[in-house]
C-alpha positions as CSV (number, residue, x, y, z in Angstrom):
1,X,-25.2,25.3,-11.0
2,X,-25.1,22.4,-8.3
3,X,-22.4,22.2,-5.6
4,X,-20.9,19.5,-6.8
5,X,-20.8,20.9,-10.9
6,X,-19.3,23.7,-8.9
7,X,-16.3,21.8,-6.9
8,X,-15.7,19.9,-10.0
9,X,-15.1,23.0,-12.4
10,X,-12.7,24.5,-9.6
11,X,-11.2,21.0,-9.3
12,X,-10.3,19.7,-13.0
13,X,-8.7,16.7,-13.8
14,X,-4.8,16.6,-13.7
15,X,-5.0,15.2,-17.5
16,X,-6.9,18.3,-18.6
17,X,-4.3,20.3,-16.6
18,X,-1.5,18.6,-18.4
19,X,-2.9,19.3,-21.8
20,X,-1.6,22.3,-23.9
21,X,0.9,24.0,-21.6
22,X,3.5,25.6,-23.1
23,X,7.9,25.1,-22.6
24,X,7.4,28.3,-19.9
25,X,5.1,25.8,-17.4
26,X,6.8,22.9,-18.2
27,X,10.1,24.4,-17.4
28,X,9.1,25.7,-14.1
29,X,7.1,22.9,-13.2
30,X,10.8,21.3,-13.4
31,X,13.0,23.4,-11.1
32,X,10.2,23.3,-8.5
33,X,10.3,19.7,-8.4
34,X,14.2,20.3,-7.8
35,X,13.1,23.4,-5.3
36,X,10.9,20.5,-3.0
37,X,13.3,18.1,-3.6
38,X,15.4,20.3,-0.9
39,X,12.5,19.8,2.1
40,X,13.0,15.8,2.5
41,X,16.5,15.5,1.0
42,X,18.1,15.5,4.5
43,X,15.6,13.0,5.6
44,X,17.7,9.9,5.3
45,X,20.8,11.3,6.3
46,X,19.7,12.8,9.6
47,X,20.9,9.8,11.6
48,X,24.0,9.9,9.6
49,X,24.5,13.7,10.2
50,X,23.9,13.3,13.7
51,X,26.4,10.5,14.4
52,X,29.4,11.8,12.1
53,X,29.5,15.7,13.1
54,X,28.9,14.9,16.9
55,X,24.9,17.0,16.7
56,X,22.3,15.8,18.7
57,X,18.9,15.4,17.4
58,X,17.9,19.1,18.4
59,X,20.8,20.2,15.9
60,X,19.9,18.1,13.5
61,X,16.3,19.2,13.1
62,X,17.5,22.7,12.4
63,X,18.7,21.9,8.9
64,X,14.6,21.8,9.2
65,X,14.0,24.6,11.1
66,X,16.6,27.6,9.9
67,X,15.9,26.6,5.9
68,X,11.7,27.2,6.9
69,X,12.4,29.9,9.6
70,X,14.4,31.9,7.1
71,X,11.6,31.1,4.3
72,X,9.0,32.4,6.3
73,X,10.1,36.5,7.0
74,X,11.2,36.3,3.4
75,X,7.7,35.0,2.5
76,X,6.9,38.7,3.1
77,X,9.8,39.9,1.2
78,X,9.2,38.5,-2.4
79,X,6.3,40.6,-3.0
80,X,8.5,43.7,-3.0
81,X,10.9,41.8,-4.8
82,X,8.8,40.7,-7.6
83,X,7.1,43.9,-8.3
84,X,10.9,45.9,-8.2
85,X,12.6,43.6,-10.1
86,X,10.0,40.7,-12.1
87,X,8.9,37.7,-11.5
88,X,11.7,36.1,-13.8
89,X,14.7,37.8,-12.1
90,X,13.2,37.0,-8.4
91,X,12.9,33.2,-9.8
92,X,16.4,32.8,-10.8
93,X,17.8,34.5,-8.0
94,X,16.3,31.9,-5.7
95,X,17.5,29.5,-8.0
96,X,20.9,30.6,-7.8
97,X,20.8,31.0,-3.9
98,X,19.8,27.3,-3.8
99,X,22.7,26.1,-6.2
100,X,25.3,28.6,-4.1
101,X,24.0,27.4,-0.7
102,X,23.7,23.7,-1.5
103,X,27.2,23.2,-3.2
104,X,28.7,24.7,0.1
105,X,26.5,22.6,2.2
106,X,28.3,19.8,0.6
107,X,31.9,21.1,1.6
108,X,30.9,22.2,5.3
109,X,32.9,20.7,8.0
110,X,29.9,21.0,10.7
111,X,27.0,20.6,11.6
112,X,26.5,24.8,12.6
113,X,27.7,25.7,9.2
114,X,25.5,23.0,7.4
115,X,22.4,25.1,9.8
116,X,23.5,28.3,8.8
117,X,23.4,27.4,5.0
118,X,20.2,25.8,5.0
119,X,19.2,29.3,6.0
120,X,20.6,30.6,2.9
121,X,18.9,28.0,1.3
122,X,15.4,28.5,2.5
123,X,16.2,32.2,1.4
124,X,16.5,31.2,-1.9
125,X,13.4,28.8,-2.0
126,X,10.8,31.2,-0.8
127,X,12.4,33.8,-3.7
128,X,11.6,30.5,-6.3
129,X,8.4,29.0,-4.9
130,X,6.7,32.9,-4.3
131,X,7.1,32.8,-7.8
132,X,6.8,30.3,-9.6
133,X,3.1,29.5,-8.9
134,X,2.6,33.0,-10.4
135,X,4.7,32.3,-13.5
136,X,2.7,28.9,-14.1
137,X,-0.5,31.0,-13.2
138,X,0.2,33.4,-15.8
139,X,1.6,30.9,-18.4
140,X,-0.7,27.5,-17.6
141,X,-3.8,27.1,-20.1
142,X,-7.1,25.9,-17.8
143,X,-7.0,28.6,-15.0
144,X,-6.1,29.0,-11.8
145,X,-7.1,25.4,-10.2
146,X,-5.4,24.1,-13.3
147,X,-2.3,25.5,-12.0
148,X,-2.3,24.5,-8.7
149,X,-2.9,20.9,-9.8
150,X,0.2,21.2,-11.9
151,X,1.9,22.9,-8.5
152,X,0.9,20.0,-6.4
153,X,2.0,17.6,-8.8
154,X,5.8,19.3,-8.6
155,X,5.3,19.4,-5.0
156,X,4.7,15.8,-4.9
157,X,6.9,14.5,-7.6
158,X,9.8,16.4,-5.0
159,X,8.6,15.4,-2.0
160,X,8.9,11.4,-3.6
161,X,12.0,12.1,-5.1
162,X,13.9,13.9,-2.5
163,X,14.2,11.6,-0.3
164,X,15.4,8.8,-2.9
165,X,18.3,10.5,-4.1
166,X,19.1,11.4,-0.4
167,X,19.3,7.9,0.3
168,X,21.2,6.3,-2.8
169,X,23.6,9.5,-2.5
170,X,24.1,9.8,1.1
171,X,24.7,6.2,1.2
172,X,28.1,6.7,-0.5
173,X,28.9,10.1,1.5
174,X,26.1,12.4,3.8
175,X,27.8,15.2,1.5
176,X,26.3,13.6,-1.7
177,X,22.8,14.6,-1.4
178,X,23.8,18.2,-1.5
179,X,26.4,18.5,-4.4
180,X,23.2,16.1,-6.4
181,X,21.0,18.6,-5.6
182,X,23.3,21.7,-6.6
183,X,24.0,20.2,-9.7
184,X,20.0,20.2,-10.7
185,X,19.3,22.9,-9.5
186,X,21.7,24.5,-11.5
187,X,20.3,23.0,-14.8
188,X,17.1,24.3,-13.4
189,X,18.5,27.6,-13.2
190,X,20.0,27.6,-16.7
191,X,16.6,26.0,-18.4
192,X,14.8,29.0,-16.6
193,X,17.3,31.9,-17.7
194,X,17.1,30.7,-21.7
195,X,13.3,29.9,-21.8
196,X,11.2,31.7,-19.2
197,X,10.1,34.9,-21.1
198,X,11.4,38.4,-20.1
199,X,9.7,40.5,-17.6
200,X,7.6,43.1,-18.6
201,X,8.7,46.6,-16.8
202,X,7.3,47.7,-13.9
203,X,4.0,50.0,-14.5
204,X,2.7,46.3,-16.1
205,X,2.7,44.6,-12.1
206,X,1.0,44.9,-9.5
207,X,2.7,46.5,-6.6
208,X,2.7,44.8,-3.1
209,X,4.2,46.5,0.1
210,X,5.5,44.7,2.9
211,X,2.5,45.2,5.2
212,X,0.0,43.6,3.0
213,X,-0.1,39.9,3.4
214,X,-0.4,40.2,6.7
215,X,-3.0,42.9,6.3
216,X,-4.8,40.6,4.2
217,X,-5.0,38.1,7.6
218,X,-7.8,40.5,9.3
219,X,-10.3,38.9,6.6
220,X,-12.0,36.1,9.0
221,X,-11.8,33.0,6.7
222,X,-8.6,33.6,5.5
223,X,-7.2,34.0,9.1
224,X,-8.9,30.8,10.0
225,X,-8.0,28.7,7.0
226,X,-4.4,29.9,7.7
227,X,-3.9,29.2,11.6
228,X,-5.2,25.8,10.7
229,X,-2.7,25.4,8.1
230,X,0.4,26.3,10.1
231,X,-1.2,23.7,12.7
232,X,-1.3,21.2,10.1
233,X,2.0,21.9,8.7
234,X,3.4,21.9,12.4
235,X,1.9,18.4,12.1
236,X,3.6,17.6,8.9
237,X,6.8,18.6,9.7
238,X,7.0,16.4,12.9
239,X,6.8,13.3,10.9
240,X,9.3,14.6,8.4
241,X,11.9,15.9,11.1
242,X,11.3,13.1,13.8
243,X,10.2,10.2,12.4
244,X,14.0,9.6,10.9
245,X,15.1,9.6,14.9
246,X,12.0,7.3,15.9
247,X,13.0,4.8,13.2
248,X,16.6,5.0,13.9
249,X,17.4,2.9,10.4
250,X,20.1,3.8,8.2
251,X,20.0,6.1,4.9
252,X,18.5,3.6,2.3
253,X,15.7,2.5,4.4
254,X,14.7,5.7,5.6
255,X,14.7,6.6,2.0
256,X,13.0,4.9,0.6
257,X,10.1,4.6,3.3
258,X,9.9,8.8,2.5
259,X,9.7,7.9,-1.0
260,X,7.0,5.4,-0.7
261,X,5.5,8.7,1.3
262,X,6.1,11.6,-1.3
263,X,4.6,9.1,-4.5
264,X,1.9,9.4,-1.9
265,X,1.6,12.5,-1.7
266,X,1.9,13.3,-5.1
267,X,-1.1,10.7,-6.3
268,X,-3.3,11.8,-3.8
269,X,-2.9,15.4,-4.3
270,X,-4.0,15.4,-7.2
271,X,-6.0,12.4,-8.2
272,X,-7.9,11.8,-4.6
273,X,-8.4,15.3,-3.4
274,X,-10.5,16.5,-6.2
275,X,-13.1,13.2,-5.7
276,X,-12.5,14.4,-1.7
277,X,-13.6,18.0,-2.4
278,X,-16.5,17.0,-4.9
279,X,-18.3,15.0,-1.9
280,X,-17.4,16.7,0.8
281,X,-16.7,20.0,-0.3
282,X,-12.7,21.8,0.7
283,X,-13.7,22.9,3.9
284,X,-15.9,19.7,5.0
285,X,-13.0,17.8,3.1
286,X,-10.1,19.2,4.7
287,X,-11.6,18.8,8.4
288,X,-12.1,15.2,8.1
289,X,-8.9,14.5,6.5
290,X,-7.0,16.4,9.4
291,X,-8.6,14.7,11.9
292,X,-7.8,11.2,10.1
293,X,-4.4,12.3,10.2
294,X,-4.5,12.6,14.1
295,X,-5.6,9.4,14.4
296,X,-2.4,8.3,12.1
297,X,-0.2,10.5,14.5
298,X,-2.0,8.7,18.0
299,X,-1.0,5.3,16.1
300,X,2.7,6.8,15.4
301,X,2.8,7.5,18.8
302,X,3.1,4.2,20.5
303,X,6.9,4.0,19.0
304,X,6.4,0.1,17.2
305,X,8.4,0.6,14.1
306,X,6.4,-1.7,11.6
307,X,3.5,1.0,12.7
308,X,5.5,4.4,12.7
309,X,6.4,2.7,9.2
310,X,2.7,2.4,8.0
311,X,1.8,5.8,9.6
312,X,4.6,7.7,7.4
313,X,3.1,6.3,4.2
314,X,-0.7,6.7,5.2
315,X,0.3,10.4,5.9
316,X,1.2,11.0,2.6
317,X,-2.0,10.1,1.4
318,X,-3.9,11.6,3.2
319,X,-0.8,15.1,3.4
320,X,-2.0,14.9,-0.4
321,X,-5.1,15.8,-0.1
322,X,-4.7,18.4,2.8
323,X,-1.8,20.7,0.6
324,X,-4.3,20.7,-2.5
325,X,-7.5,21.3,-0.3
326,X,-6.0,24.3,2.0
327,X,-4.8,25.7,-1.2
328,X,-7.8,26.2,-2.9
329,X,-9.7,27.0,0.4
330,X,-7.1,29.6,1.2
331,X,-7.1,31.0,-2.5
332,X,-10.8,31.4,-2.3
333,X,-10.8,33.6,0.9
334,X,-10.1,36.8,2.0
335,X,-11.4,40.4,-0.1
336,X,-7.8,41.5,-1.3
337,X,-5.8,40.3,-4.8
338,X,-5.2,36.9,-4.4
339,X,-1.5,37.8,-4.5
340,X,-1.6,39.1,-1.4
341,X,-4.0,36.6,0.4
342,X,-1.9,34.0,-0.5
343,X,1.0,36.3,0.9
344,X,-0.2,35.8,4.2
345,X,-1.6,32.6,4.0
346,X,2.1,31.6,3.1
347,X,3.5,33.1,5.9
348,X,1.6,31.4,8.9
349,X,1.0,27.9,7.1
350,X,5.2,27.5,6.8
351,X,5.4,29.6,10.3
352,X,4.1,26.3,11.6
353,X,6.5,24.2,10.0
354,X,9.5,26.2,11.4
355,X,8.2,26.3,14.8
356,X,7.4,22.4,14.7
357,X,11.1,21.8,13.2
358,X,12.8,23.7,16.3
359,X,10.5,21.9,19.0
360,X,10.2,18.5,18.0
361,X,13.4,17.8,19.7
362,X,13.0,19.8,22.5
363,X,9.8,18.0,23.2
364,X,11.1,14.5,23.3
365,X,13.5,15.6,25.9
366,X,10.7,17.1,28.0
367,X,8.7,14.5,28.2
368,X,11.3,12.1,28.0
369,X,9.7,10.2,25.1
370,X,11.0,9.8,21.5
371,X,7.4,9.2,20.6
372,X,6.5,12.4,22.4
373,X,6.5,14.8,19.0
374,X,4.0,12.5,17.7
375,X,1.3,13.4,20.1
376,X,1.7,16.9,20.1
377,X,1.7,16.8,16.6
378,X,-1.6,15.1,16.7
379,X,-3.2,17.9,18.8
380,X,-2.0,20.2,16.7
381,X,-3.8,18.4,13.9
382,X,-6.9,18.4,16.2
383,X,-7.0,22.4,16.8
384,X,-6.5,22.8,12.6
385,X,-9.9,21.0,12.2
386,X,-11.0,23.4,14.9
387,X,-10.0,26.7,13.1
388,X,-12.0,24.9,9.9
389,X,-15.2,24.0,11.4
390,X,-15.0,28.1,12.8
391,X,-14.8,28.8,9.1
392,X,-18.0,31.0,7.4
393,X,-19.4,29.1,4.7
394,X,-18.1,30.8,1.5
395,X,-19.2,29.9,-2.1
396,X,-16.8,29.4,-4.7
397,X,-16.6,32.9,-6.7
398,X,-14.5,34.4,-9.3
399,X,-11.8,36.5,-8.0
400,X,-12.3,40.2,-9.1
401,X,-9.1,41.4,-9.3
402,X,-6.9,40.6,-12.7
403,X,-3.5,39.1,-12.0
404,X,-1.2,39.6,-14.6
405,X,2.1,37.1,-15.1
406,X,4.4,39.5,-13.3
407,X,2.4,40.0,-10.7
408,X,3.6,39.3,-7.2
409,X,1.8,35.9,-6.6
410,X,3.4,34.2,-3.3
411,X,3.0,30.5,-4.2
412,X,1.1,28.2,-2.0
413,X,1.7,24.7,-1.9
């Protein structure tokens, strides 16, 4: 079989991945769209948190920063979780964690509680998203790369839509976007409790201890593929987190510049990153997108709105393409269960994005620059394609190890 028959088999068509999935997918496919929603809901109200609870910028970008610092150490906890209690019972619980979490956020008084909260929050995300990739896995018809088409279709379709209803919402009161958000999530949470199938008992999983994913990180190419993805997502993050400051435009405009941004996302993920990966291959692929998203960051950086404007929706493109690409490439390293690679390959890819939330503030005061975070996150975009090209070459192979619906898959993104 040629290379290119070969990236186009692991890469199908998101209209072949639509077709034939049952009310179990479709369901979950549904409350992660909600679950993303959560990452750029704050977006276009940032300005509006900052100047009515009296935070700086640094505060603000903790919402950020505690909700993915939080999701990160319990990235490592879900695997446990799964295999103790099922995938469906770990799902829901993040579920409700969300609804909990974001119906306080919407009756906090500050902007420390409103930090603290999206801590609980990011708690209950990584319990959903670490499992609903394996519950759409196990359910999907067309396979693995089937499944994470549909995945980054949710991620995109939340990513586009999180950022809307921040706006329209947070135009009327910054405490909309969160009650909004607590209210679907809460349908999610119901829709998932009456429809998502019971969990088979225990001696049907496939048990994960706490040391494994990051076990899994001695494999070379995994390692690699993962440092460059918390470098990239450190890159990300800085245009979600900052860019709001840098534009310095109220709710509605900032909303629906992200929006334009996550429909992005979403079309190129999954329409433009399969044609990317059948020329160039994911790892060739991902390296030259990376390194076209410097170049977007360098442009960012000179501060002219009308650019930093065209620079957040040209990311999105070209974000599209990275989240599917570093997927696959990540879920075709490593030697243990893919459960566990992608374990570990979750746990340094949103390590990045925490990190990046906390400093991006900090870094425009040290340099004294609001542009600043741009061109760090540019280098940091640089040093991902340089983990990459010190990639092995690896062919495409099946994995060896069965994975079962209840198994403790830790969804990538």
């Amino acid at each position: 079989m040629s290379k290119a028959a070969g990236v186009q088999q692991a890469h199908p068509k998101l209209t072949d991945a639509l077709r034939g999935q049952s009310k179990t997918v479709w369901v979950t496919a549904f409350a992660a769209v909600i679950a993303f929603m959560g990452i750029g809901l704050v977006d276009p109200i940032l300005n509006i948190l900052t100047e009515q609870l009296g935070a700086d910028p640094s505060q603000s970008t903790l919402l950020f920063g505690s909700y993915l610092g939080v999701q990160v150490v319990a990235m490592l906890l879900t695997g446990v979780m799964s295999y103790r209690f099922g995938a469906k019972h770990t799902l829901i619980t993040g579920l409700v964690l969300i609804v909990v979490a974001a119906g306080l956020c919407a009756l906090a008084g500050n902007i420390e509680t409103l930090i603290w909260l999206r801590a609980v929050w990011g708690l209950g995300n990584a319990f959903f998203i670490a499992t609903a990739l394996s519950v759409i896995v196990g359910a999907a018809a067309g396979g693995q790369q089937g499944a994470i088409l549909l995945y980054e279709a949710a991620l995109g379709v939340g990513l586009a839509v999180g950022p809307l209803l921040g706006a329209v919402l947070g135009n009327i009161s910054w405490r909309g976007p969160f009650a909004g958000t607590a209210i679907l999530m809460a349908v999610g949470a119901i829709l998932c409790t009456g429809m998502l199938a019971k969990d088979t008992d225990k001696s049907h999983r496939t048990p994960v201890r706490l040391i494994d994913p990051l076990l899994a990180l001695r494999n070379r190419n995994l390692l690699l593929t993962s440092i460059g993805s918390a470098f990239y997502t450190a890159a990300f993050f800085a245009i979600i987190a900052w860019a709001p400051f840098v534009l310095g435009e109220g709710a509605i405009f900032i909303g629906f510049v992200f929006f334009g941004w996550g429909v992005c996302v979403a079309i190129s993920g999954v329409f433009l990153a399969p044609k990317v990966a059948h020329r160039l291959g994911e790892r060739g692929g991902a390296i030259a997108s990376v390194l076209v998203y410097a170049v977007i960051l360098l442009a960012m950086a000179t501060g002219i709105k009308a650019v930093v404007v065209a620079g957040i929706i040209a990311s999105g493109i070209v974000s599209g393409v990275l989240n599917t690409l570093f997927t696959g490439s990540a879920m075709s390293s490593g030697t243990a269960p893919r459960p566990v690679n992608s374990a570990g390959y979750n746990f340094m890819r949103w390590l990045g994005g925490a990190a990046s939330a906390i400093l991006v503030g900090h870094i425009a005061v040290w340099f004294g620059n609001m542009a600043a975070p741009f061109w760090a996150a540019a280098a940091c975009s640089v040093v991902a394609a340089g983990m990459l090209l010190l990639r092995r070459h690896q062919a495409p192979a099946e994995d060896p190890h069965t994975v079962p619906e209840d198994a403790a898959i830790i969804g990538a993104d």
